[in-house]
ChimeraX commands (.cxc) that place a marker at each C-alpha (Angstrom):
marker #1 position 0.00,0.00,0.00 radius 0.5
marker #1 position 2.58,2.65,0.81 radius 0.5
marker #1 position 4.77,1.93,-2.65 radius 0.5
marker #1 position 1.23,2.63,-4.34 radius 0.5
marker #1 position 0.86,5.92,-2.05 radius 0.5
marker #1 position 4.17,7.13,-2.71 radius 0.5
marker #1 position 4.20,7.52,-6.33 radius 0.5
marker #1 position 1.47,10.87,-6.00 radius 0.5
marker #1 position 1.70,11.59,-2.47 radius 0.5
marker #1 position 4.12,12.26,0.40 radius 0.5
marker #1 position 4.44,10.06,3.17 radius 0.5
marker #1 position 5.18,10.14,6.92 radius 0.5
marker #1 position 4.95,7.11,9.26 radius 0.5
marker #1 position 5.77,6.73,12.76 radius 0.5
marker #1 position 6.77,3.10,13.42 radius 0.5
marker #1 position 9.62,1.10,14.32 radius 0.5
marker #1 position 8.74,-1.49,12.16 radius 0.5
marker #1 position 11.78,-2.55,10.56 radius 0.5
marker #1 position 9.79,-3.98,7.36 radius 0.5
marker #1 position 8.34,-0.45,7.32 radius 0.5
marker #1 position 11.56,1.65,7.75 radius 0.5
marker #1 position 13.38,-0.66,5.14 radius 0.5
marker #1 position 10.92,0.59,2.06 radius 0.5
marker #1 position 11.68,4.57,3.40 radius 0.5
marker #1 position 13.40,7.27,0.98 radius 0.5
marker #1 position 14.65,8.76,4.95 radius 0.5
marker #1 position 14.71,8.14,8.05 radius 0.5
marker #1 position 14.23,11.23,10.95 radius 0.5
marker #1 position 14.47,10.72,14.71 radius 0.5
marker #1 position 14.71,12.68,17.81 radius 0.5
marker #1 position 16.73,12.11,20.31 radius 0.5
marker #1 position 17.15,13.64,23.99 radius 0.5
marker #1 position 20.72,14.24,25.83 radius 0.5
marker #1 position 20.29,14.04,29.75 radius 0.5
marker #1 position 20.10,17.70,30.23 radius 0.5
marker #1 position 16.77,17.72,28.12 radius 0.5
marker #1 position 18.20,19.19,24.97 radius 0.5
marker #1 position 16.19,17.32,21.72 radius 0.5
marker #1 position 17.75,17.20,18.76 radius 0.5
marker #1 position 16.30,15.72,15.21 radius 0.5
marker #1 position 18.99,13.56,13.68 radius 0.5
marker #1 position 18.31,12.14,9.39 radius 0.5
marker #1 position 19.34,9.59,7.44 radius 0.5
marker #1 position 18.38,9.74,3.48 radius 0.5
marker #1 position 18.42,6.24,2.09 radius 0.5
marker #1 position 17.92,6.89,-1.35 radius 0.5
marker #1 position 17.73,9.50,-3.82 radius 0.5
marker #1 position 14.68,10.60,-5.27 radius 0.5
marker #1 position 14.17,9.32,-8.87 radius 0.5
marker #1 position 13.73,11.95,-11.11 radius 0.5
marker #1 position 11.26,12.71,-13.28 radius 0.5
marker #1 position 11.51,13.83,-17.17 radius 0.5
marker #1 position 10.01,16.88,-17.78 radius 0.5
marker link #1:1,2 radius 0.2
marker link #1:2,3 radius 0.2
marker link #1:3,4 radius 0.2
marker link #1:4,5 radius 0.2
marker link #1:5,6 radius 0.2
marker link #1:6,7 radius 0.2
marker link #1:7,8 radius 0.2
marker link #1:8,9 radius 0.2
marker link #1:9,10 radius 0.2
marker link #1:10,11 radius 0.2
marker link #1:11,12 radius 0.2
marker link #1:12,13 radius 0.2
marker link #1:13,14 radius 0.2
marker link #1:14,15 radius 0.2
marker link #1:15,16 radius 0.2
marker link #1:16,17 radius 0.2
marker link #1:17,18 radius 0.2
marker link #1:18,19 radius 0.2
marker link #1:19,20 radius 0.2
marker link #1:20,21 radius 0.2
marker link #1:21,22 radius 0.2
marker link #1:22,23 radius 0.2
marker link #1:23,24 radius 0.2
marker link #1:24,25 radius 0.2
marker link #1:25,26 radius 0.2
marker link #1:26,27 radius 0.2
marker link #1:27,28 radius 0.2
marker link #1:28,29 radius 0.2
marker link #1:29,30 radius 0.2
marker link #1:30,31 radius 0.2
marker link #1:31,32 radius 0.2
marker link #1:32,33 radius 0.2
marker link #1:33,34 radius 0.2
marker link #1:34,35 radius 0.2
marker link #1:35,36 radius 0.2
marker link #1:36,37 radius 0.2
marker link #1:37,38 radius 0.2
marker link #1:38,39 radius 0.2
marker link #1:39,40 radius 0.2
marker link #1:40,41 radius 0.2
marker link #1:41,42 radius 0.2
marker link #1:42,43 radius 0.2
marker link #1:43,44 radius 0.2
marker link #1:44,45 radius 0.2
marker link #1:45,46 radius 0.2
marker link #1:46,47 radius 0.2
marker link #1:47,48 radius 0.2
marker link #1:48,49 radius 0.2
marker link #1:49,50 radius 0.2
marker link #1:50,51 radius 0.2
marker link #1:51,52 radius 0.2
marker link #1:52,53 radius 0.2
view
């Protein structure tokens, strides 16, 4: 369902479902230090395919 999604929309999912995160373009998180500071942290996995004009 989300490969179908993906092709005219854009997508985000909370989960830790690893079958879920392995299908992702990127990956965001957010972590916290001890002293309460968050910080968002990314990965990108791939590169978006692009499209001929």
């Amino acid at each position: 369902m989300l490969e179908e999604l993906r092709a005219s929309s854009q997508l985000i999912v909370i989960t830790h479902q690893e079958r879920t995160m392995e299908i992702a373009d990127a990956l965001y998180g957010v972590t916290m230090r001890s002293d309460g500071v968050t910080a968002v942290v990314s990965q990108r996995l791939r590169e978006r395919a692009s499209t001929p004009s």
